[in-house]
N, C-alpha and C positions, 0 to 999 in steps of 0.2 A: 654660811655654808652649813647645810645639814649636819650634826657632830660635833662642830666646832663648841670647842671649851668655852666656858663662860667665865664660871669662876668656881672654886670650893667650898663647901659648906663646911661648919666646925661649929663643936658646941663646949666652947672653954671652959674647962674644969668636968668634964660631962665625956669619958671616954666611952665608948663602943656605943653610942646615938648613931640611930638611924634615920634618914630620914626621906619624904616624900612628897609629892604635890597634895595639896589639899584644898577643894571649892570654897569657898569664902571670900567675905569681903576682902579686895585687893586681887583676887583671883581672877585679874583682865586677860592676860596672855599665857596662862597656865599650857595649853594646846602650843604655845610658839617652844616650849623647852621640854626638855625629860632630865629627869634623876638618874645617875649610875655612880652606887655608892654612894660619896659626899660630892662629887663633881655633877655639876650645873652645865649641860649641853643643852645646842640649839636643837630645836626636833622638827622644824623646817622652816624654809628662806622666809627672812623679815626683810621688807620693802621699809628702807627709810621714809622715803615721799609717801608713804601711808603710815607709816608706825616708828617715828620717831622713839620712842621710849612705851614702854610695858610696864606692867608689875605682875607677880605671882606672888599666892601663897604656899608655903612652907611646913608643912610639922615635924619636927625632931622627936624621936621617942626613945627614952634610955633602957638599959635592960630590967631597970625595975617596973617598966612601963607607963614610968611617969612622961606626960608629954606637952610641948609647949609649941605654939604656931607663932610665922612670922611675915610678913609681906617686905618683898623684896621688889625695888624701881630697877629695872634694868634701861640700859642706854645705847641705842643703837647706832653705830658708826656708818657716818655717810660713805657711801661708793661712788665714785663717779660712773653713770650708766654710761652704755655704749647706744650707738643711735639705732634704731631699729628700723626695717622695712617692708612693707606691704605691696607686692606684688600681683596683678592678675596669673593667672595659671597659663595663660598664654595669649601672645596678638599677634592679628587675621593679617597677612603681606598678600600680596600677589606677583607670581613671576613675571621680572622683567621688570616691575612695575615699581617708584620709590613710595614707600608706606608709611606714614606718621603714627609714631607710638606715643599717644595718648595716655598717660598713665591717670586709672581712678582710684578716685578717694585721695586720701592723703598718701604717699605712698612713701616717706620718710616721717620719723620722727627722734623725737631725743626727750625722755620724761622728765630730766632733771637738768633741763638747760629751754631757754625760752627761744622764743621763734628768729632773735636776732642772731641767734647762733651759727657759725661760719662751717658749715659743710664744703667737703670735696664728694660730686658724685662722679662714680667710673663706669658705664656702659660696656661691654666688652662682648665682639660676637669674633667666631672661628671664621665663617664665609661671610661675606659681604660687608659692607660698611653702612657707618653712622655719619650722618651729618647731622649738622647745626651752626647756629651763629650766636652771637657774642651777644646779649638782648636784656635787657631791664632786670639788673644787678645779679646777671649772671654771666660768668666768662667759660669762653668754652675755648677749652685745647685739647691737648693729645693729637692721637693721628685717628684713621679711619677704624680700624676695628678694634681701637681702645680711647674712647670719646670723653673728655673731662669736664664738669659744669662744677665750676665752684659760685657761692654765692650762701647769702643766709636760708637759713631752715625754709623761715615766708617767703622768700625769693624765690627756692629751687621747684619749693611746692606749687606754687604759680605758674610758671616755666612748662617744670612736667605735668600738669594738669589743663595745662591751654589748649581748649577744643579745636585751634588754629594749628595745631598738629606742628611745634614749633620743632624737635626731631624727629628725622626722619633716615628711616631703616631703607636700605638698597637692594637689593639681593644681587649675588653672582650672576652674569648672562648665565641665561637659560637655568637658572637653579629651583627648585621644587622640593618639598619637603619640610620638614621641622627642626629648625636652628635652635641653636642655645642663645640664652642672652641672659649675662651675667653683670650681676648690679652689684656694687660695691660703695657704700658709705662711710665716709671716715672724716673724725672730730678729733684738732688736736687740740689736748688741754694740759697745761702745765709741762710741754716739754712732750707728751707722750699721747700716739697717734691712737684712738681709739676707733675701730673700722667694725663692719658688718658685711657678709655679703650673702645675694640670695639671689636662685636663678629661676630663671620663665622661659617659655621656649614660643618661639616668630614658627607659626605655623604658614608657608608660604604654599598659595592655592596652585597649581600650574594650570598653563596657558597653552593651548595649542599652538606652536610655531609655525608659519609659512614656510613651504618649501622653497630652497634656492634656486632660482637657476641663472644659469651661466651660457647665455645666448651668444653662437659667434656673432660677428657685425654683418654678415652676410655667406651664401654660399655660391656655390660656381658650377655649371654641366656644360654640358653639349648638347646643342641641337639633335632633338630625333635618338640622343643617347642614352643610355641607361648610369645616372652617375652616382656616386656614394656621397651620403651626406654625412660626413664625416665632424664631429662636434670636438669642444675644447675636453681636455683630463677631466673630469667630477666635476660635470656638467651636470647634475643633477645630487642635491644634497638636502638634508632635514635631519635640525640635531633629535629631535623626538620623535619620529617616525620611522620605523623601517618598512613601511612600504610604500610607494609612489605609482601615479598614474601618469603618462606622458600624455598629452592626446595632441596630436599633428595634423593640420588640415590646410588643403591646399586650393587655390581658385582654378586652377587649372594644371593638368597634368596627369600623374597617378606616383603614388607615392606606395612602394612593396619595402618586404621583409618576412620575414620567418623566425618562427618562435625557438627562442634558443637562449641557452647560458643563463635560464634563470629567468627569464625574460617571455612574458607573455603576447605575442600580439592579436588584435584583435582590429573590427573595422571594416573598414574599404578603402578603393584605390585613393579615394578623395579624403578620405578621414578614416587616420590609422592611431590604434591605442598601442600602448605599451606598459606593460603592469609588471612591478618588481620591486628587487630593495633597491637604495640611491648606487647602491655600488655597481648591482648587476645593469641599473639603468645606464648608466655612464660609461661604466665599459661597453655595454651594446653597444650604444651610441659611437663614442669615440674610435672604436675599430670597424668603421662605415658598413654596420650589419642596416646599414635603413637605404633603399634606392626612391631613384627618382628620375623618372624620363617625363620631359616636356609630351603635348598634346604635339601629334602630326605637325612640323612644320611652325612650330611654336616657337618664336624666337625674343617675344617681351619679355621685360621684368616680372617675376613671379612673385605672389608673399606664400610665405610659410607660418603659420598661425600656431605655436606653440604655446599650450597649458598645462603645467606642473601641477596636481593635486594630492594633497595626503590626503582626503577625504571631506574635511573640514577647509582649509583654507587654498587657496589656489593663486601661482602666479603663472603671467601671461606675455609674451614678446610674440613680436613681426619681426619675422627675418626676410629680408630682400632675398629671390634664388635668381643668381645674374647668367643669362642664357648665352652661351658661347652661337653666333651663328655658323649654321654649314652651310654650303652654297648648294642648293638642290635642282636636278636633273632638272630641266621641262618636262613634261609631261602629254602624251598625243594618245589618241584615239587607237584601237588594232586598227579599223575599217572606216571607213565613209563615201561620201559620192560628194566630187564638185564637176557642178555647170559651169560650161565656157558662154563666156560673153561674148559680144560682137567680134564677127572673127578672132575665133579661140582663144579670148583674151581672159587671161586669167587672173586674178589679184591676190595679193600677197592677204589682205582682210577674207576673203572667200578661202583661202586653206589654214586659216586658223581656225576658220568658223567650222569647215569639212573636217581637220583633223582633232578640232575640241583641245586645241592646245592652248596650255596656258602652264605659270611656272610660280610657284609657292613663293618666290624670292621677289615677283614682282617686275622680274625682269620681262624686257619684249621677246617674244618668240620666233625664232627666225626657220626658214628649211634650208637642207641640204637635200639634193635629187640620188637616192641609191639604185633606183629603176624605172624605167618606163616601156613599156609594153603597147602594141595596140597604134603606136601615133610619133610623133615627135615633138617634145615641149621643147621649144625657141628659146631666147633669152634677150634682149635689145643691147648691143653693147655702144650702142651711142653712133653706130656709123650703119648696122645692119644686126640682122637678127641670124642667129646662131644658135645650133643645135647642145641644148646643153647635156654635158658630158658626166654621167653616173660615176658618183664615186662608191669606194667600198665602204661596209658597216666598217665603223671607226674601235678603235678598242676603247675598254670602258672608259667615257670620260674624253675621249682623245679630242682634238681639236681639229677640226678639219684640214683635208691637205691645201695647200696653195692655193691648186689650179682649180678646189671646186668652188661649184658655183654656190653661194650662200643667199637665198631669197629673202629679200627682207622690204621692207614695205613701199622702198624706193624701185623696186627691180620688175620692169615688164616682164611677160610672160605670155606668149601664145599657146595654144595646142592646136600640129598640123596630123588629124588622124588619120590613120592608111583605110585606104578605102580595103583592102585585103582584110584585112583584122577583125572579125567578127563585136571585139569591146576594145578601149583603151583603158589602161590603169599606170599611175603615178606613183610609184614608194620614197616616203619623204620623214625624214628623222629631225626632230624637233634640234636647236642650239638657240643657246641664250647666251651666247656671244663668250660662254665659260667651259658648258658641258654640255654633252647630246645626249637627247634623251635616249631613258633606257631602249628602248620597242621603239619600230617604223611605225607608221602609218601606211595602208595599202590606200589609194583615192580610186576607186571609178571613176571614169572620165564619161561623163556625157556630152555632146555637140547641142550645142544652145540650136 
């Protein structure tokens, strides 16, 4: 140690000598000591494993100024070193991603112990973990974020130098940043643990994350209705991103909403955006700010095409939209004109075709008579023909009364016209054996 005493000079029988360093033969390590007074200090650190023993020269000079030199062997006591370590300044990780720390060069050593020398190294990180395995004379224990490799000097060196990247660094999900990583080397000799430790820092690259989403299994409306598509709680999430694009797109239908809470929309009926943070999207979402009405009469299975994008990466789901059926009206013509057939034979095909009726549901079109004007439309009731009897317009939806007559493809039909009457006409209101249509049909009656 710098200072430290060596020993004292004296010049027996020779009191008040002084004395000094002086060049000369023997004067090898003059520079490793200094003179204060008669005491012999070190004047800086001697490395036994280079400089076992020195010598200096000496001059004493008494007050009469007589003076006499001397070379002095000094002997330097061995220390046991401690192991020393050589670190890169830092290693490249990538988030999410397990990263092998490769260590170069030699990156332990110990000056005054040979390569068979039994090290413990200690790796130690805050977030994430280490692993390894037990491999060609090195044993690996501790737990994750304090990692042990015992083994010889040449062992450990091998191990952590194997371009086969034999540890391997973790990082925390989603973690990005510059970690510490803290190395510790320790030799025990004679009873007494001699250790080192020296830190580097896991520069971890980050990685753009996918957005989440949380698709329900299906949704549900009504026929010809307006319904809310109503989504699960943070339904839409991204740990690194705060802002999101929804984009929604449908095969058939029209898909509305209105910009609100944070929440942009944008698009058309068919393909609608939504631009926000995950929070604002999800809450949109979940308190059914989004409609949807099926196309006129639309009662298939729909898909609903959702894509989640931060910008960079995007995820995509098919949602089933499962269409509740209504039963809808039939549907007739205001006006038309049917010709009678051979004596005033009328056909139940001939006033479908005169009143353009037909029924979204698929159903057959049948009539009910609410007027006739101009003649008298007969009926066959199996024994004689008979004047069929006008009923009232029905309330909305109502079902025919009893006693009317309901025309359907089985049901003859004449027309006897009044020669008085200048025209005949027929008022005839569509049923599909559920509901009648909204609006009559007026017919002209012409005579074949």
């Amino acid at each position: 140690l710098r200072g430290a005493f060596i020993g004292s000079l004296s010049a027996p029988g020779a009191p008040g000598v002084t004395f000094r360093l002086v060049d000369g033969e023997g004067a090898t390590g003059n520079e490793l000591v200094r003179v204060r007074g008669n005491r012999l200090l070190v004047a800086s650190a001697i490395d036994y494993e280079t400089t076992p023993s020195f010598t200096v020269r000496i001059r004493g000079t008494d007050k009469a100024g007589t003076s006499a030199e001397s070379v002095l062997t000094i002997l330097v006591g061995n220390v046991k070193e401690k192991p020393t370590i050589s670190l890169p300044a830092s290693f490249a990780a990538t988030e999410d991603t397990p990263t092998a720390l490769v260590f170069p060069g030699r990156p332990f050593a110990v000056d005054d112990a040979p390569s068979s020398t039994l090290l413990t190294v200690t790796l130690r990180v805050g977030k994430g973990t280490i692993r390894a395995a037990t491999a060609d004379g090195v044993s690996v224990a501790g737990t994750a974020k304090a990692r042990t490799f015992t083994g010889t000097l040449a062992a450990l060196e091998d191990y952590f130098t194997d371009l086969r990247g034999r540890i391997e660094y973790v990082p925390a999900p989603n973690d990005a940043g510059t970690r510490v990583l803290t190395v510790t080397v320790a030799e025990r000799f004679q009873g007494v643990v001699l250790s080192v430790t020296a830190r580097s820092c896991i520069v971890i690259a980050a990685v753009d994350d996918a957005p989440v989403l949380h698709a329900p299994t299906s949704f549900t409306v009504v026929e010809d209705v307006k319904g809310r598509l109503a989504w699960p709680v943070g339904a839409f999430a991204d740990v690194d991103s705060r802002f999101l694009t929804l984009n929604l797109e449908v095969d058939a239908g029209e898909i509305s909403a209105v910009s609100a809470a944070g929440v942009v929309v944008g698009g058309d009926a068919r393909h609608r955006t939504f631009s926000g943070s995950p929070a604002a999207l999800s809450a949109f979402a979940h308190f059914g700010r989004i409609g949807y009405v099926t196309e006129p009469d639309g009662t298939g299975p729909r898909t609903l095409a959702a894509t989640l994008t931060d910008g960079v990466n995007a995820v995509r789901s098919e949602i089933p939209i499962m269409v509740t059926p209504v039963e809808d009206r039939p549907l007739v013509a205001a006006a038309g004109t049917i010709v009678t057939g051979a004596g005033g034979a009328i056909g139940h095909p001939e006033l479908v075709s005169a009143c353009n009726a037909r029924d979204a549901d698929g159903d057959q079109v049948r009539f009910r008579v609410e007027r006739v004007t101009g003649g008298t439309l007969e009926v066959w009731r199996g024994t004689g023909w008979t004047a069929v009897r006008p009923s009232l317009p029905p309330l909305w939806g109502a079902v025919p009364a009893a006693w009317a007559t309901v025309i359907g493809p089985d049901t003859l039909l004449r027309w006897k016209a009044d020669p008085t009457a200048a025209k005949g006409s027929i008022t005839l209101r569509g049923w599909d054996g559920k509901r009648s249509s909204a609006a009559a049909c007026a017919l002209a009656v012409v005579d074949h």
